[in-house]
C-alpha positions, 0 to 999 in steps of 0.5 A, spaced: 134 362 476 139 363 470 141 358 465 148 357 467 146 356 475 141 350 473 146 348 468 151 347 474 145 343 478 145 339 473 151 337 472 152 337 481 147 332 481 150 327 475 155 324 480 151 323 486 146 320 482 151 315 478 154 313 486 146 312 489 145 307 483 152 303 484 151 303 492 144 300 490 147 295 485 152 292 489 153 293 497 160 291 497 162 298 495 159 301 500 165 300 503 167 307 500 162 311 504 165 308 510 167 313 516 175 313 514 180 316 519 186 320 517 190 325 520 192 332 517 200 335 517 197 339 523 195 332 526 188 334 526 182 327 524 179 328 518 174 323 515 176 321 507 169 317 506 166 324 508 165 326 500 162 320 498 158 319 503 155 326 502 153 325 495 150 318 495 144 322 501 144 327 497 141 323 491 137 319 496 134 325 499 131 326 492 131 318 490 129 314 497 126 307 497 123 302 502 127 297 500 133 302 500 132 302 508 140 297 509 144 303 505 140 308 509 142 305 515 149 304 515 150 312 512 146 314 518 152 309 522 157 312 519 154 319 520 154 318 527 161 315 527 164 322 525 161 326 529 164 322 535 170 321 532 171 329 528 166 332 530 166 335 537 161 340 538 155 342 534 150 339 528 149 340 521 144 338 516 148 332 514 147 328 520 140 330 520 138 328 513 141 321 515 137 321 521 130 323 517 132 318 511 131 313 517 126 316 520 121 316 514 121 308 514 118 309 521 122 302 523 120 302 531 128 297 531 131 304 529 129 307 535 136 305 538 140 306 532 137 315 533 139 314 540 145 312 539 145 320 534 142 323 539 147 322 545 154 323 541 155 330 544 151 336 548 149 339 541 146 333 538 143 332 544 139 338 543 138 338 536 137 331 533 130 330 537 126 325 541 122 325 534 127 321 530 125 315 536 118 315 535 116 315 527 115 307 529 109 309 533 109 312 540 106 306 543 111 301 540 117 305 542 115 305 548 113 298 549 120 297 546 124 301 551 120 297 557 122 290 554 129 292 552 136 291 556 139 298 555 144 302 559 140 308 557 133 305 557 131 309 564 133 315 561 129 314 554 123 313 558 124 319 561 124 322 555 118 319 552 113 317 557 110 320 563 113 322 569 111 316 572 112 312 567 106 308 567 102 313 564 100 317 557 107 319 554 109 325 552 108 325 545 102 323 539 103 320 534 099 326 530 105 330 533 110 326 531 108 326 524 107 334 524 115 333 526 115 329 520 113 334 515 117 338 518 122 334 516 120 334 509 120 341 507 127 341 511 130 336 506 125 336 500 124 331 495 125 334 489 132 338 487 127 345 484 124 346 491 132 346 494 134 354 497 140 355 492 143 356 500 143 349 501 145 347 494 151 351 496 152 347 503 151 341 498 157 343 493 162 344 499 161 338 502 163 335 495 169 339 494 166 343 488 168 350 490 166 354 485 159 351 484 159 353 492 161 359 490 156 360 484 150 358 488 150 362 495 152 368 490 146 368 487 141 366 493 144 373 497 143 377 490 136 375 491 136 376 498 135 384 502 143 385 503 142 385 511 147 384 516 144 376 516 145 374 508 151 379 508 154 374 514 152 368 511 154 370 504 162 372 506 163 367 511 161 361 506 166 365 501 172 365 506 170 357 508 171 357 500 178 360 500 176 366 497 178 371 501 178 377 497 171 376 495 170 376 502 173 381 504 169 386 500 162 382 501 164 385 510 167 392 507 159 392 505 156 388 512 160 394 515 158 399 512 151 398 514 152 397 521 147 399 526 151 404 530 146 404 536 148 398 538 154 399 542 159 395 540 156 393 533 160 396 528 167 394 532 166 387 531 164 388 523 171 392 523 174 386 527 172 380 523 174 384 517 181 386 518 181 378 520 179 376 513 184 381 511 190 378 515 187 371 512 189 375 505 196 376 507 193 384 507 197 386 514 198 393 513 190 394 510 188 389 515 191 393 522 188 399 517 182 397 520 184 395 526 186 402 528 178 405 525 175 399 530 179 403 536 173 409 535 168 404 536 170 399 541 167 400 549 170 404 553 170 400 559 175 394 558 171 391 563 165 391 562 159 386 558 164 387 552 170 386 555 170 378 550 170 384 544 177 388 547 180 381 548 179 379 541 181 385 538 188 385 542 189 379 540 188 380 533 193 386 534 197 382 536 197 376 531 198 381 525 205 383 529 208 377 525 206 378 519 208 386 519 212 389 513 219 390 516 222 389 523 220 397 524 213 395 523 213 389 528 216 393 534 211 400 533 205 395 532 207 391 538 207 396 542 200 399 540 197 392 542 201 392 548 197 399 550 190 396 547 191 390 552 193 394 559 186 393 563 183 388 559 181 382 565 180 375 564 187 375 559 187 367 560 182 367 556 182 367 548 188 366 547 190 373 547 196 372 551 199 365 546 198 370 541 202 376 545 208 372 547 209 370 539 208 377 537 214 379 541 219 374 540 217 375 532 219 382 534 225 380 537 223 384 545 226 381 551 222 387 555 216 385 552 217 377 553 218 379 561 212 383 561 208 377 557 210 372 562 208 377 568 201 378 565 201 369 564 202 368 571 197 373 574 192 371 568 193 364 571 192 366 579 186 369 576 183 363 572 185 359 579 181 363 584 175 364 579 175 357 576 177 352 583 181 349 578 189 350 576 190 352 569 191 347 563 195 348 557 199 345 552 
């Protein structure tokens, strides 16, 4: 590790260790790690304690007490609270520390405090585990569930106890604890045993870009440059907001594609002419776009088909962005070639994306023959759905 990545460590740590402290000595500021509801000029929510929030369990991760157990709580409360009022699916490591700092009390009264994490959504129904409920010991969670009144208390047993619900349970304490190291070597103790990976994840969500950037830079360098690392690295890059970087970093992932897997190569070209459109590198971005076609499918309707339609519709997202009005009609035209034959065109948004290329390029044509593909695209989703189609 180089002085200057253990020097940034350091100083990223100051601050979170410093709020610990405050929340520690006085629980009136905790209102400054509640979940706080705000919305964007695009209208979409966003939490304004998430940052704080953030810091003070990374600095309990490290620093976690008995008698911390309240302020622990009430993070894993707030936790909940965004995800079901922001997060609309998958899990991340943030909730999941929440729920392991928790945990590792072993309080069988949490038990309902876990439920009510893992039953926010499909995703963290799957991923925040039944284990959270039982660190308290199985039999007393069990005996916990059977005494209470809980809407979802049937379910609950179901889950932990045997299928009659009388007998053994499902799980031991011995494999609740496995569970639980597990858990540890996940979210360790101590800051040297930390990835610089998760050192970059930890300095994004406090808002500290360059230290992310600095971090994940130098877990890829230590790491064989495989299509996994290279993916990891130029997407926390483009997250970042360095595009540029990114770029480059996916010019690399395509260079090392595997071209005997059918379809590889197209994809790679297609996420970087994305993040080149991002860069405001139009002409670069359908540069790449036009070497993609040698390597897409040849059946529109085959397996791939879901790579034909995101690539047309990047076709066509870059209309709008063209050079000059010549440009804009020549790639529109090009987009309208690559789209013939591509089924299930209400799906992806390709066809949104079609209309608004057209009336940036100023063609009526094309606007008659968008809406002539939406109405069959939207027969289509009726006849293969049941339902009749739904758009904003």
């Amino acid at each position: 590790m180089t002085a200057c990545v253990a020097d940034e460590q350091e100083r990223l740590l100051r601050g979170p260790r410093d709020d610990l402290e405050r929340a520690r000595r006085d629980p009136e500021t905790w209102h400054a790690l509640a979940f706080a509801a705000d919305r964007t000029d695009e209208g979409r929510v966003i939490d304004r304690g998430h940052a704080a929030r953030s810091a003070v369990l990374w600095a309990l991760q490290y620093d976690h007490r008995p008698e911390d157990l309240p302020l622990l709580r009430f993070l894993l409360r707030q936790q909940i609270t965004f995800y079901r009022e922001v997060v609309p699916w998958g899990l991340a490591s943030d909730l999941l520390l929440a729920g392991f700092l928790v945990a590792e009390q072993r309080q069988v009264e949490d038990l309902w405090l876990h439920w009510s994490a893992k039953s926010i959504s499909f995703d963290t129904g799957l991923g925040y585990r039944i284990h959270h409920l039982l660190t308290g010991g199985v039999a007393a969670a069990v005996e916990a569930v059977r005494a209470a009144e809980h809407p979802d208390r049937d379910r609950i047993l179901g889950d932990i106890a045997s299928d009659s619900g009388s007998g053994p349970t499902r799980y031991t304490d011995t494999a609740v604890d496995e569970w639980l190291d597990e858990q540890r070597a996940r979210f360790p103790a101590t800051p040297a045993d930390e990835s610089l990976k998760d050192w970059a994840y930890h300095a994004a969500r406090l808002g500290e870009r360059e230290a992310s950037r600095l971090f994940m830079t130098e877990w890829a360098a230590g790491e064989p440059r495989t299509g996994d690392v290279l993916n990891t690295l130029q997407f926390h890059l483009a997250q970042l907001g360095f595009l540029a970087e990114a770029v480059e970093v996916q010019r690399e992932a395509v260079g090392i594609s595997d071209a005997s897997w059918p379809g590889e190569r197209a994809g790679r070209l297609l996420t970087l002419a994305r993040l080149q459109r991002r860069a405001d590198d139009a002409s670069g971005a359908w540069g790449t776009l036009e070497e993609a076609t040698g390597h897409l499918p040849p059946d529109k309707q085959g397996m791939r088909q879901g790579l034909w339609r995101l690539f047309v519709k990047e076709c066509f997202l870059l209309v709008p962005l063209a050079p000059d009005d010549g440009t804009a009609r020549r790639w529109l035209a090009v987009s309208d070639q690559h789209l013939e034959g591509i089924p299930r065109l209400w799906m992806d948004g390709v066809l949104d994306a079609a209309r608004a290329a057209a009336e940036q390029a100023g063609d009526p044509q094309a606007l008659h023959r968008h809406r002539a593909l939406r109405q069959a695209a939207d027969a289509e989703y009726e006849r293969e759905t049941g339902r009749p189609p739904q758009r904003t």
